[in-house]
N, C-alpha and C positions, 0 to 999 in steps of 0.2 A: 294877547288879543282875546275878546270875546269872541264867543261863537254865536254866529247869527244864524247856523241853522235849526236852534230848537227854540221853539215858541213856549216857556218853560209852563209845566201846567203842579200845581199843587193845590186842593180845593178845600182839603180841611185841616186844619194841625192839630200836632198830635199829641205818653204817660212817662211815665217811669216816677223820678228822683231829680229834684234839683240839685244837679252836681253835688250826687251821693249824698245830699242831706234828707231824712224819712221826714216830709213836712203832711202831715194830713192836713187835704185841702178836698175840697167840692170846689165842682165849675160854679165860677161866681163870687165865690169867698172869697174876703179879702185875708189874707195870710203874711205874717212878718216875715219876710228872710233877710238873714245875716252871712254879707259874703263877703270874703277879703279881699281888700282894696278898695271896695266899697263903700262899705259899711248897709244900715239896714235899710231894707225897702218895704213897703207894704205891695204885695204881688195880689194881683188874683187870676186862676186860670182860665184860661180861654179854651180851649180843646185840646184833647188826647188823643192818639193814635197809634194803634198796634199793629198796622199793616196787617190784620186776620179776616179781613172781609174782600174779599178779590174784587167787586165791583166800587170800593169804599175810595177807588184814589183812581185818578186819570190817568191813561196811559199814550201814552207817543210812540212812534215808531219810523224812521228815516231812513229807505233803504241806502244812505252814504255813510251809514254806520250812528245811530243812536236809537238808543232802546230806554223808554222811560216805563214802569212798569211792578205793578205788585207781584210776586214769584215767593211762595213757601212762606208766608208770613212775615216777608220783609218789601220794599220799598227800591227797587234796584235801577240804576243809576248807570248806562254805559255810552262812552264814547269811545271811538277810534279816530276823531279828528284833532286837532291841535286846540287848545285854547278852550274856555270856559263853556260849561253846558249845566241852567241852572232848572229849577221849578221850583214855581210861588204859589202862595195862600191867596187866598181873595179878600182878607180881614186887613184894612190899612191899620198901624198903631205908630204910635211917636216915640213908647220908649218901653223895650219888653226885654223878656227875661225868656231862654231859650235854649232848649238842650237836645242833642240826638246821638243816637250809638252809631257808629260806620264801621263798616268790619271791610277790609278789600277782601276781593272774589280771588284777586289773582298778583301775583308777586307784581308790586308798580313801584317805579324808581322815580322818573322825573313826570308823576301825575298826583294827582293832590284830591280833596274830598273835605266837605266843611257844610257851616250851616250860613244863612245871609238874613242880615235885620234891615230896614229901612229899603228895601230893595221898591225899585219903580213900578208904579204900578199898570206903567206902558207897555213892562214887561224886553226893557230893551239891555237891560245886567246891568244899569247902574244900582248902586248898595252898597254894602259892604260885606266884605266875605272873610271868614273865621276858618283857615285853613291849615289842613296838616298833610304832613306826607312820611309814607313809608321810614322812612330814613329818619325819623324822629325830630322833624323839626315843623316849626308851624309860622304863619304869617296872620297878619289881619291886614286887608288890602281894598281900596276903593276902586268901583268899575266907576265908570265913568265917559262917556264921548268914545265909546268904541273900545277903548283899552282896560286893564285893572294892574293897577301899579300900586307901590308899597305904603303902608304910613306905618304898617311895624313891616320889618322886610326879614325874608326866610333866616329864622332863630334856631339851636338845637336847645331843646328843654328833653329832661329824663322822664317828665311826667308821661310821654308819648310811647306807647309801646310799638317798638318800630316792628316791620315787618306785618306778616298775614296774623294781626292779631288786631279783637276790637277795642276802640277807644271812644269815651262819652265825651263829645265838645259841646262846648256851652259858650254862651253869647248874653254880655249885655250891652245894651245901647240906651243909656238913661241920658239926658240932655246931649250935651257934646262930649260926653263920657263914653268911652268903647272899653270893653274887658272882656278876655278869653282865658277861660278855662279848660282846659286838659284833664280827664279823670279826676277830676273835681279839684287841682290845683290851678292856683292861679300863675296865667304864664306871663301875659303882657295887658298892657292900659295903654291907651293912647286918649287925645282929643282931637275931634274933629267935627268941622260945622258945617260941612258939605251936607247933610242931609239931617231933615230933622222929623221924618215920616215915614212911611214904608210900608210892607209887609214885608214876610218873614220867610226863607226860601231855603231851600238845598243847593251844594251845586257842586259839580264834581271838573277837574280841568284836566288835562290832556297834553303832554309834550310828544317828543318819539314815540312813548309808547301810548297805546292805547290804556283807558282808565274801565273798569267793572268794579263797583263801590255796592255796599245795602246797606241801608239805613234801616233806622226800627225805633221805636219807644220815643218820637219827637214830643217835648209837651211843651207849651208856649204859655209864656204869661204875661201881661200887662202890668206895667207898675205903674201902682197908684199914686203915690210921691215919693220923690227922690229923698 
C-alpha cells in the first residue's frame, strides 16, 4: 500500500557522478553518456543538490510518525508507518537519467529506500520506484490506484551492500525503457508503458519495522534522445 499520509514535498533536484562515471558537465550542457543496457544518450543536467543549505529543501513533519527534513548535510527520510512515503521535484520530464546515495540511519529488514521517475504530479505515489533493501536485494515497482506492485519483483544482486552501509542508485526511464543500477552496476531492465511523464522523487517504505533513510549527492538529468 501507499501511504496517504505524506503530501511528498521535493523542490529542487540535486551532484555527484552518473553511476560512478566522472562526466564533466555544466547545468544546461548537453553531454554523451554510455551505459549498459542502454547504450548512449545525450543527457544534460538539470540541478544538483548537496543537502548543505538547511533552508534549500522543504520539510514535513506528522506527529503519527514521519519526519521529512534536511539534518547534517543530508536529506532525511523517516517513517514508522507501513507502506510507501515519497517526495517530489516540481520539474515535469518524459525521460531522465537519475542518481542518489541512501545510507540507512538504522539496522532495517523488511523496509526499503529508492529514487522515483515519472512519479504524478497530483502527487498521489503513482511512478515508478527503483528500490533496495538492507538484505541486498532491489525491485523496480509501479504505484498506481493506491497500491505499488512489481514489474521487476524483489531480486538479490551482490552489487548492494547490504546492511548499515551506503549505496548510489540510479534510474533510467527513456521511452518505455526502465533500468536500475546499483553502485554503478546494472541490475535490472524492464518495459513499461503505464507512464510516459513525471517528475522525479525519493521514497522510502515501511513494513514491521519502522524505516530512517539519508539521502545526499541527487543529480538529475534529462535526456536529449534516446
Amino acid at each position: 500500500m501507499k501511504s496517504k499520509l505524506l503530501v511528498g514535498f521535493i523542490s529542487c533536484l540535486l551532484v555527484a557522478f552518473i553511476f560512478s562515471l566522472a562526466i564533466p558537465v555544466t547545468a544546461g550542457s548537453v553531454n554523451s553518456l554510455t551505459l549498459s543496457g542502454i547504450g548512449t544518450l545525450s543527457v544534460s543536467q538539470v540541478l544538483t543538490e548537496t543537502f548543505d543549505q538547511p533552508n534549500g529543501w522543504e520539510t514535513y513533519s506528522n506527529p503519527a510518525g514521519v519526519e521529512l527534513g534536511i539534518e547534517n548535510g543530508i536529506y532525511r527520510a523517516y517513517t514508522a508507518n507501513p507502506g510507501y512515503v515519497w517526495g517530489l521535484n516540481t520539474q515535469e520530464q518524459t525521460s531522465v537519467v537519475a542518481e542518489v546515495e541512501v545510507t540507512p540511519l538504522t539496522i532495517y529488514t523488511d523496509t526499503g529506500a529508492g529514487i522515483m521517475c515519472r512519479a504524478a504530479m497530483s502527487n498521489n505515489g503513482d511512478g515508478y520506484y527503483f528500490m533496495i533493501n538492507a538484505n541486498g536485494y532491489y525491485s523496480i515497482r509501479r504505484g498506481q490506484q493506491s497500491e505499488v506492485t512489481a514489474i521487476v519483483d524483489w531480486q538479490p544482486s551482490n552489487a548492494i551492500h547490504p546492511g548499515i552501509d551506503r549505496n548510489i542508485i540510479g534510474a533510467v526511464c527513456v521511452g518505455d525503457q526502465l533500468a536500475m543500477y546499483v553502485n554503478g552496476e546494472l541490475v535490472a531492465k524492464a518495459v513499461d508503458e503505464t507512464y510516459s511523464t513525471g517528475v522525479t522523487g525519493l521514497s522510502v517504505s515501511a513494513g514491521a519495522d519502522s524505516v530512517d533513510m539519508a539521502f545526499d549527492n541527487l543529480t538529475l538529468y534529462t535526456i536529449q534522445s534516446p
